[in-house]
N, C-alpha and C positions, 0 to 999 in steps of 0.2 A: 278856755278854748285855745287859746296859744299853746298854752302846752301840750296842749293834747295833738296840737298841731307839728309841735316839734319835734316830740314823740315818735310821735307817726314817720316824722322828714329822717330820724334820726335810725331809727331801727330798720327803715325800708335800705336808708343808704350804708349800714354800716355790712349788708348781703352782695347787691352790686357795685361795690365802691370796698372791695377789704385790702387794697392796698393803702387805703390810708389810715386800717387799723393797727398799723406793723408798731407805731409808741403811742405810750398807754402815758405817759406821764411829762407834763410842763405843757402841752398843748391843748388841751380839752376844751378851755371856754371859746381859743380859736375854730376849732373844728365846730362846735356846735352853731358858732355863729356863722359859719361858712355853708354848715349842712342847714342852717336856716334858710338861709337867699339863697340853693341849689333848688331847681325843680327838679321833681323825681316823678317821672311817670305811676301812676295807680297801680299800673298790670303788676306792677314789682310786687306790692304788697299783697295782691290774691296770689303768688307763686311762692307766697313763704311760707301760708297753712301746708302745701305740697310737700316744701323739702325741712320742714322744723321736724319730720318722723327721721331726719337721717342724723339729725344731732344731739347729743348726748346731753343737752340744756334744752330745757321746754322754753319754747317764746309763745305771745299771744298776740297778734296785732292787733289792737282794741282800740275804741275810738276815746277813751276816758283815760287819764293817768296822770300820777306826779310826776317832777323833776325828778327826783329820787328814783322813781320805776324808769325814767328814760338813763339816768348815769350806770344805774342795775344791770339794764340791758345790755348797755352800750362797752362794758366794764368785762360780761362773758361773753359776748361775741368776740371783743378782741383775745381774749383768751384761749375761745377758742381755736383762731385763726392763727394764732403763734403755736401753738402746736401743730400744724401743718409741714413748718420746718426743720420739723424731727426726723420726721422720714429719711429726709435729704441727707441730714450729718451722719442717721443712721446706714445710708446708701455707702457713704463715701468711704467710712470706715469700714464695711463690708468689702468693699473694691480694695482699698489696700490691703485686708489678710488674704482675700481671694489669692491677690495681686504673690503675695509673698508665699504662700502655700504650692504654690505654682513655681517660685523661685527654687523653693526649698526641694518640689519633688523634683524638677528638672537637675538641679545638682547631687540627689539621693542615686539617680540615674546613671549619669556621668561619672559619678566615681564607687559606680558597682557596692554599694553599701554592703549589701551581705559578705561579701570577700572582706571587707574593708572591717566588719566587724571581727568578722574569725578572725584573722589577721590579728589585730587586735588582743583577742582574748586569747593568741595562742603565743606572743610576746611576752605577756602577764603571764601567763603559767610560766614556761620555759625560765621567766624570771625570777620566781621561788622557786625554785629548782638550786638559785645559786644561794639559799638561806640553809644557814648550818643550824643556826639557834634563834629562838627568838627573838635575842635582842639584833640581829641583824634586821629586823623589820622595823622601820625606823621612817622619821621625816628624811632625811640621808638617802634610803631605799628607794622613798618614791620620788622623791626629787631627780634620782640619777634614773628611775625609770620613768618619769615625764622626759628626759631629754634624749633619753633613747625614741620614744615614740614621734616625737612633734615634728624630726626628721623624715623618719619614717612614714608619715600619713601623707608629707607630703609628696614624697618619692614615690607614694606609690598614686598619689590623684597625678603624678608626671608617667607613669605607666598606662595607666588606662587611658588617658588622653594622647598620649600617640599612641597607642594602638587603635584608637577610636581614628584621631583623626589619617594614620595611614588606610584603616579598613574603610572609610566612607564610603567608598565604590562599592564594595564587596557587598556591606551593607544594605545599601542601595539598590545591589544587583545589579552592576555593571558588568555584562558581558556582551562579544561581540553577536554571540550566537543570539540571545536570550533579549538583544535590542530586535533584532528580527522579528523572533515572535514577538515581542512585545509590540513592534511598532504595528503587526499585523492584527491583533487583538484588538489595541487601540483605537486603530482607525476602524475597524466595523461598529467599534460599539458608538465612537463618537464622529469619528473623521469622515470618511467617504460617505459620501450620498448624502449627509447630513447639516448642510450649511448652517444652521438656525442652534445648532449647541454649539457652546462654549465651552471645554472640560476645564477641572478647576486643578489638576494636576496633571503632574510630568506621567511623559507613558512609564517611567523604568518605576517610581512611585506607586503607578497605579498599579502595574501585575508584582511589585513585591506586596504589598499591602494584599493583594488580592491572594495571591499564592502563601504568605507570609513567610518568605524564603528570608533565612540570615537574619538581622536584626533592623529592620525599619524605624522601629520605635524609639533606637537610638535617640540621646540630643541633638547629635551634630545630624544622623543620616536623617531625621524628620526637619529638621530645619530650626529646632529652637536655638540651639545657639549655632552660630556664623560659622564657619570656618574660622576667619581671621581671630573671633574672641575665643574659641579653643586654642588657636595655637599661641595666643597670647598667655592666656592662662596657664597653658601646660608649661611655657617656657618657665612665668613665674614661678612655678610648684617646684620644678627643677633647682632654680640659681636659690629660692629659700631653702629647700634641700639640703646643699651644699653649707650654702650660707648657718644654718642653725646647726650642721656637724661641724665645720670648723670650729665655732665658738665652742663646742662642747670638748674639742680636745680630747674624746674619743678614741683611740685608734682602731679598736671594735665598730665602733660605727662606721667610720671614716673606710672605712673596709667595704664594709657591708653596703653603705650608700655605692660607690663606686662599682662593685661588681652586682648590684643589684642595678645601675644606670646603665651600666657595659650589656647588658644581657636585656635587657627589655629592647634598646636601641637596635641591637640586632634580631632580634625577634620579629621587631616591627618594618624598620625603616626600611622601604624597595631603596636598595646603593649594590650596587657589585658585589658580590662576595659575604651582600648581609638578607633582611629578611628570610629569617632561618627557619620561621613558619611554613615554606614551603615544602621542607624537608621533616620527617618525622623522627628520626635521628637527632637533630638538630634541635627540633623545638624540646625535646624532654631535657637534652645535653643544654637548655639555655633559661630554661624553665624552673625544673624540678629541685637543681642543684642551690637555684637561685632561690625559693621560696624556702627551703628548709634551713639557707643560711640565714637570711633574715628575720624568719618567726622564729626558727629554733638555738643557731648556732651563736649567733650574735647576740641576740639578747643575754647569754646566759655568759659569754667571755664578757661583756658589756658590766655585766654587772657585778660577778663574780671579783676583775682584773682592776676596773676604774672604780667602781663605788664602792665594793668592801673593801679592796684589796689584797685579795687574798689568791691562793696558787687552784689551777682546776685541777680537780680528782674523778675523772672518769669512772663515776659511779656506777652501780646496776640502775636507778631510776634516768639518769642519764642518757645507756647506752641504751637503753630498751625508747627513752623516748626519740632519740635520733633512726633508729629502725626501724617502730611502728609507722613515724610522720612521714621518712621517705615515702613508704608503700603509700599512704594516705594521699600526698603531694604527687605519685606518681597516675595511682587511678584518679586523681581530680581531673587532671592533665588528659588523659586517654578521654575519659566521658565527655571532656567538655565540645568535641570535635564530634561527636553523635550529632545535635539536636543541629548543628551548620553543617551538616554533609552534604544539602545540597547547593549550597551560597559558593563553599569551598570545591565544591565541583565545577561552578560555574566561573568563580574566578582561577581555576586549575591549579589549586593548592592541593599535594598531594599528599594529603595528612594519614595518619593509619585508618581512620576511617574510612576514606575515599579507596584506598587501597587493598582492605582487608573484609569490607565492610562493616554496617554500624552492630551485626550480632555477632559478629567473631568478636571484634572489639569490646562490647559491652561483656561477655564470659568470660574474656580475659583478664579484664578490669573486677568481674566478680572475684573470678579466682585470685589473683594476685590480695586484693583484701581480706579474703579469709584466709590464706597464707598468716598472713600480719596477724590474724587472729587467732590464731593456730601458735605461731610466734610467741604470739602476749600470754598463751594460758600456759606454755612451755616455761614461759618465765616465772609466774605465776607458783606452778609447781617447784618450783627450784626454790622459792623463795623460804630463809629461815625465819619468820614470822608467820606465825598458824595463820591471824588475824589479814594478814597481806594475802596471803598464799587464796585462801577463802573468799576474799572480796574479787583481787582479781581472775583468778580463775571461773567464777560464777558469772562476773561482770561481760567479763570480752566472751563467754558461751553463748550469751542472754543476745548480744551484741549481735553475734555471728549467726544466730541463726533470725532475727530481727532484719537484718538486712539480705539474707539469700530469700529470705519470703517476700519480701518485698522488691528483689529483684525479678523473681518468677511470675510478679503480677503488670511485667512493665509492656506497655506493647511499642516496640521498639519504631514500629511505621508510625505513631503517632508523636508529634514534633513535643505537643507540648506535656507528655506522656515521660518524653525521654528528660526535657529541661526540669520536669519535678522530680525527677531520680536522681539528674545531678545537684537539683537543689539541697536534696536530701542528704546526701554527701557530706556537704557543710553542718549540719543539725550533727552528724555522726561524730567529726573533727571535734565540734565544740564541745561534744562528754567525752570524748577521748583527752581533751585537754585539762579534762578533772580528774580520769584516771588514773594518770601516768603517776600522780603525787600520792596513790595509795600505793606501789609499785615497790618494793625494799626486797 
């Protein structure tokens, strides 16, 4: 009968008492002697037929049993009550990738990846461009074009971060006019008459999100990262810049760094005589010139001069790819001013959109690329290799008429109608940069 008494003491309290199941091992004949002299209320043991259907171990509360059947019992209860803190570890690890996914997209953001990739794969081309023979393809090769780029990636996360952090306003929709309405909008929907709401955002927040004029979604213009830690960061991205072209002893690069730093800081910075985004003249002349030296020109003196060593030869694959990438560099430029016509109207930037508007603009930008296409299959034809002549002349037709249909289907009043056109843009660069190497 004691046992069966203990049993009882032991299984009732091992349900309301499971913080003392947490060790299983060196304590047991204490506890039992402990759960012996404990009184445990009756009611406990009629509320464990109730909840023994939620647990994945059958129990019985029975008035008969051995020693054996109470250590059995007492042995899966704790077991199963340390599985409870699985959840937990499995919480926290969830919270950190959450945590880091979030890091990751917030800087995917920041430093405009899709640019960042093309960019990318259009330095790599332009690169074999300087390969005469195969055995110039070498550890040598990619070595000296890892050190072209690792500059470069970060010259340009120092581009899009001041221009980020000059454009915050823009972004945001700062204007003097457009706080009026805003502030008028605002307050109907939350402020006047209405003591009892609290809004949870700024009014210029609110009608850009509402309106989704310019880019809210930014890092800097939604508020994930600070002010103070972009301009932090971008200062760093600059001075490592520098810093990994000096080492590199370069003078292609060292080039390229410098007037690709020269021309973004006036692009961007409001100083006198600089932010040259205002002007449309100005932005191509600070821009276009700038992009085709660093993806195109550079990389291929770069490699050519310091890592083969050898003299450049102003080839036909050459000239055709510095002609085609202008045009390409130049409608990126044009369209990218469409889908912010009216951010840029508001902060009184007088871009050719603003000026021409966004359909004269976007036909111009048509035409101007089928020119380049027009161009490429000219070349195409010219070329003394049947096998050349056949691929690229078929390729840039196929190309050229792919993209006027698809320009025909854009509807230019709709914002996010126009940013997947110029997304599209970049899809087009990227087969162009595979191209240009069938070209002879």
């Amino acid at each position: 009968m004691a046992s069966t008494s203990s049993s009882r003491l032991l299984f009732c309290s091992s349900y309301s008492h499971p913080s003392l199941l947490s060790n299983t091992t060196g304590s047991d004949a204490r506890r039992v002697l402990w759960l012996k002299n404990r009184k445990v209320p009756k009611e406990y043991c009629s509320k464990i037929s109730i909840m023994q259907d939620n647990w994945k171990h059958s129990y019985k509360c029975i008035d008969g049993g051995s020693t054996s059947t109470t250590r059995k019992l007492y042995i899966n209860a704790t077991s199963a009550q340390s599985h409870e803190s699985e959840p937990q570890q499995g919480y926290g690890t969830q919270s950190i990738w959450k945590s880091t996914k979030d890091m990751l997209h917030t800087l995917q953001k920041f430093a405009m990846s899709y640019f960042l990739i093309t960019m990318l794969m259009s330095i790599t081309s332009s690169s074999l461009l300087a390969v005469e023979n195969l055995s110039d393809i070498s550890p040598k090769f990619f070595d000296g074009l890892l050190k072209f780029i690792i500059p470069i990636v970060f010259m340009h996360l120092y581009a899009v971060g001041i221009n980020q952090l000059t454009d915050i306003e823009i972004d945001k929709f700062d204007n003097k006019f457009t706080k009026v309405l805003v502030s008028f909008v605002y307050k109907s929907f939350f402020g006047i008459g209405r003591p009892n709401i609290r809004p949870h955002i700024r009014a210029e927040t609110f009608l850009a999100i509402t309106l989704q004029i310019n880019k809210p979604y930014r890092p800097l213009a939604s508020g994930k990262i600070s002010y103070k830690a972009g301009f932090i960061f971008t200062m760093l991205c600059v001075i490592m810049s520098f810093g990994f072209g000096w080492m590199t002893g370069s003078k292609p690069l060292l080039l390229c760094l410098i007037q690709y730093f020269a021309s973004i800081t006036c692009y961007s910075i409001n100083l006198p005589l600089l932010r040259w985004k205002k002007s449309t003249i100005l932005t191509l002349l600070s821009t276009v010139p700038s992009m085709l030296i660093s993806s195109y020109v550079a990389p291929l003196f770069h490699m050519k001069t310091y890592v083969l060593k050898k003299t450049i030869i102003f080839s036909r694959p050459i000239v055709f790819t510095f002609v085609v990438m202008s045009f390409y560099n130049l409608v990126i430029m044009l369209l990218k001013d469409i889908p912010d016509i009216e951010g840029d109207k508001a902060a009184g930037l007088q871009t050719l959109s603003v000026r021409l508007g966004p359909k004269r603009v976007f036909w111009l930008s048509v035409s101007l690329l089928e020119m380049a296409y027009g161009f490429a299959i000219i070349m195409g034809t010219t070329s003394p290799f049947l096998w050349s002549k056949i691929f690229t002349v078929l390729a840039h037709g196929i190309m050229a008429l792919i993209f006027y249909y698809r320009a025909n289907s854009v509807n230019l009043k709709n914002k996010d109608a126009s940013q997947s056109f110029y997304m599209f843009m970049f899809q087009l660069l990227c087969v162009e940069n595979i191209l240009i190497h069938f070209v002879r």
